[in-house]
C-alpha positions in Angstrom: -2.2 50.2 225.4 -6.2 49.9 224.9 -6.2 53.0 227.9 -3.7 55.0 226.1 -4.9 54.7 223.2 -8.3 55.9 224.7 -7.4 58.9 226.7 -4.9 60.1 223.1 -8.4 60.4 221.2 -9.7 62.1 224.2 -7.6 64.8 224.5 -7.6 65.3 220.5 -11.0 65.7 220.4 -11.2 68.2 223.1 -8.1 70.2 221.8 -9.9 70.6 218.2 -13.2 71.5 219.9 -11.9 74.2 221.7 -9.7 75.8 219.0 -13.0 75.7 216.8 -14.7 77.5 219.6 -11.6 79.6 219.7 -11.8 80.4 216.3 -15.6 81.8 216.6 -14.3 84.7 218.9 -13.0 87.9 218.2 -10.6 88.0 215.7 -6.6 88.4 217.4 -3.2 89.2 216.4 -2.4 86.2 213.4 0.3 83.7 214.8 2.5 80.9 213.4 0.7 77.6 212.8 2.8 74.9 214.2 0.0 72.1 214.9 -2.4 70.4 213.3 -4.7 68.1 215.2 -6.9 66.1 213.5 -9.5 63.1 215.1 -12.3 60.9 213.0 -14.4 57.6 213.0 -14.4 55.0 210.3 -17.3 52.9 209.9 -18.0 50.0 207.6 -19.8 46.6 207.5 -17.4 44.7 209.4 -15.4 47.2 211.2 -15.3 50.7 213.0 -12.3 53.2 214.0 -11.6 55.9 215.9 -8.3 57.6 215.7 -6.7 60.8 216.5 -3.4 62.7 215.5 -1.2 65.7 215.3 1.5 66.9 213.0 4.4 69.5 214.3 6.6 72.0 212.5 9.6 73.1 214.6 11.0 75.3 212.3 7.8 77.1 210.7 4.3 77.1 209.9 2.5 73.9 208.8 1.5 75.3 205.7 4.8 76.0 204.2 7.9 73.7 203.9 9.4 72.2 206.3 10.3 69.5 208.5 7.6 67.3 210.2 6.9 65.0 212.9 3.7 63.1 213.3 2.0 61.0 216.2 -0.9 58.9 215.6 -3.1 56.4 217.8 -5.9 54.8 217.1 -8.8 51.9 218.4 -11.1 49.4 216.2 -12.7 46.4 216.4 -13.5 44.0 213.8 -15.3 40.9 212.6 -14.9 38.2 210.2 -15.9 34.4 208.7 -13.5 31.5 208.7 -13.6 28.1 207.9 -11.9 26.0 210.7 -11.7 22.1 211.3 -13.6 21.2 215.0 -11.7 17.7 215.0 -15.0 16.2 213.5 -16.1 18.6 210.4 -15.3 21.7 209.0 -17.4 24.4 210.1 -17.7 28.1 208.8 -16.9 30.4 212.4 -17.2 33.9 213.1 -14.6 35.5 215.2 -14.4 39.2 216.7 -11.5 41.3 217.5 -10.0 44.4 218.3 -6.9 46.5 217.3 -5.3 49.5 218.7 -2.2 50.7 216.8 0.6 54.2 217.4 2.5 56.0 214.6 5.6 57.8 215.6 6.8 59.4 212.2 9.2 62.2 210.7 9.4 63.7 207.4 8.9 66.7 204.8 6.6 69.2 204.0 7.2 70.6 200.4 4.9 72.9 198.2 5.7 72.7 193.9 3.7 75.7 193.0 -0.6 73.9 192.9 1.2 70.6 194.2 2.0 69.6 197.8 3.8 66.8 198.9 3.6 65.6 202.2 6.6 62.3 202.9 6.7 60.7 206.5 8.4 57.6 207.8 8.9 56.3 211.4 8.2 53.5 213.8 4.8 51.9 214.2 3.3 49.5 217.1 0.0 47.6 216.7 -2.0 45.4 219.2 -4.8 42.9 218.3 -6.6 40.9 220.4 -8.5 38.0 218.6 -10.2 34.4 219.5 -8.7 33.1 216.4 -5.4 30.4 216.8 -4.8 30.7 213.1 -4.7 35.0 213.6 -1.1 36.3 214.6 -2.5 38.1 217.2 -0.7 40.0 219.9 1.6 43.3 220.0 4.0 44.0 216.7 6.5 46.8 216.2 7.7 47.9 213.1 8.4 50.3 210.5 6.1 52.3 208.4 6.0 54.8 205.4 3.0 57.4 204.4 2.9 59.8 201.0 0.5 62.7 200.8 -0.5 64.8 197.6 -2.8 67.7 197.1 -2.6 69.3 193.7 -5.1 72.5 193.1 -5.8 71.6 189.3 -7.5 74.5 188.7 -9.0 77.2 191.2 -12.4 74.9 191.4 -10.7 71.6 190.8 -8.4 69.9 192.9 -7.4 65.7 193.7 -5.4 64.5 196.0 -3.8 61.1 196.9 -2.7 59.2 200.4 -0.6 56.4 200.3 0.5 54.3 203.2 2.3 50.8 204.0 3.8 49.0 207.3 5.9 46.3 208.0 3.6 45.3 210.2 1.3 42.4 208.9 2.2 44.3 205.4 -0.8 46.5 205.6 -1.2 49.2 203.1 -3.5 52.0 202.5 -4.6 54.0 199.7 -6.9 56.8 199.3 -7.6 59.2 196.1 -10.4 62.2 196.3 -11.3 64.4 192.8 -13.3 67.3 194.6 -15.1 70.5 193.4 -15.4 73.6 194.9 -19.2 74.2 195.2 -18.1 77.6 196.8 -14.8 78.3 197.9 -15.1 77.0 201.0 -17.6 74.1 200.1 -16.3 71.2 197.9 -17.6 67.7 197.1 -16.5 64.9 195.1 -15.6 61.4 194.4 -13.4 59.4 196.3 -11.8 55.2 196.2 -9.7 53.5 198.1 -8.3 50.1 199.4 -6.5 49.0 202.6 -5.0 45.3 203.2 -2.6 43.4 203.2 -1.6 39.8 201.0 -4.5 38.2 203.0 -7.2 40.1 203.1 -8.5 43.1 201.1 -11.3 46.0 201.5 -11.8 48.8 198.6 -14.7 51.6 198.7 -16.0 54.1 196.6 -18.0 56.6 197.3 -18.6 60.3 197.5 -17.6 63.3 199.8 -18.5 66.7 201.1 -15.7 68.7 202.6 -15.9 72.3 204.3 -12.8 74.5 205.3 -12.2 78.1 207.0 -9.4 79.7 208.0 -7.8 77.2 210.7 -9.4 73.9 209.6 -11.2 71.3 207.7 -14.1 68.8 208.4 -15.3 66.2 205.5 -18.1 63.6 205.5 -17.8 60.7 203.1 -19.7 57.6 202.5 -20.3 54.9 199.8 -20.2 51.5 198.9 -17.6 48.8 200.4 -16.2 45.3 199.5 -13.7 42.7 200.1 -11.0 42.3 197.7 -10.6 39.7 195.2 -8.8 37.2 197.7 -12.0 37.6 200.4 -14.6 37.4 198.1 -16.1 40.1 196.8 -19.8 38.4 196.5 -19.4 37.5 199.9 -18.6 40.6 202.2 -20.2 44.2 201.2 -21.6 47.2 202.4 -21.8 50.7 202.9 -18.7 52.7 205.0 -18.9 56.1 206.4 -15.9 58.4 207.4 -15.7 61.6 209.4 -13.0 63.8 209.7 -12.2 67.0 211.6 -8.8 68.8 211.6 -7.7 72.0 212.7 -4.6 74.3 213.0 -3.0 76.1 215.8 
């Protein structure tokens, strides 16, 4: 899955390179938008990402309403501190993994006016690979559920809020940006979030910059991180970056 998963971010990353390059020639006839193919890197004090994705619209443009279906795949690894009993003592161990995961999903695209709403749902698989005998390590299928909001408060203002959650290990996800628009195609902003499950728990907060043109996006954030209450806040903390690139096509 680890190869896949691999050679998925690949191609991504070379389909929104060359639309961007595509976009910096001469202008063409405008065509329908049915893709959007997105691929970034997640890094904090204990754990990086990569992942890629696309969203399709059968029946119309991406940017007005619609039916969806999404793909997703991504690659991590991970580390983390754990007391464990040797047969003699109890000794604080460290243990490192990795995870690769896929999102098959379907949904609906719908546009109130300044608010869009974005509702998905489908099957999920995830893989982790772990030294730990106490860690349910191993390959999981299940279900899983993501809500997307954008709402254009005013013409310089705008929020927007992701939510996500899988059957799988219960992990959820939650992100919520309040940006400005510098220029109209330059914004920056705050951002928080928190992703976990009833185990274990990271939050950040932080700030963004985010740039758009006609067929795409790419945003920079970065910030402070910590575990959750139930980890130990004292204990675990850092700074996270995030980098993002999307485009349509």
């Amino acid at each position: 899955m680890l190869r896949h998963t691999l050679l998925a971010l690949a191609a991504a990353s070379g389909a929104v390179w060359l639309s961007m390059n595509a976009a910096a020639g001469p202008p063409e006839q405008p065509i329908r938008q049915n893709f959007e193919i997105w691929t970034g890197a997640e890094v904090f004090h204990h754990v990086w990402s990569l992942y890629a994705g696309t969203t399709y619209a059968p029946f119309g443009s991406v940017r007005t309403d619609g039916f969806r279906v999404r793909a997703v795949a991504g690659y991590g690894a991970y580390s983390y501190t754990s007391p464990r009993w040797t047969g003699a003592n109890i000794q604080v161990l460290e243990f490192h993994g990795t995870t690769s995961f896929a999102d098959l999903l379907a949904g609906y695209h719908k546009q109130l006016g300044p608010l869009t709403i974005k509702f998905l749902a489908g099957l999920t698989v995830a893989d982790q690979n772990v030294a730990d005998p106490e860690a349910d390590a191993g390959t999981h299928f299940g279900a899983k559920a993501v809500l997307e909001t954008w709402w254009n408060i005013t013409d310089r203002t705008w929020t927007s809020v992701d939510l996500s959650w899988s059957t799988v290990h219960d992990i959820y996800g939650v992100r919520a940006r309040l940006g400005w628009r510098l220029w109209p195609a330059l914004s920056l902003g705050v951002e928080g979030g928190a992703t976990g499950s009833w185990d274990y728990d990271t939050a950040r907060i932080g700030g963004f910059v985010r740039y758009e043109w006609a067929n795409g996006e790419a945003s920079l954030s970065g910030g402070l991180a910590g575990d959750g209450p139930g980890s130990g806040w004292a204990d675990v903390h850092g700074p996270f970056a995030t980098f993002n690139v999307l485009t349509r096509f």
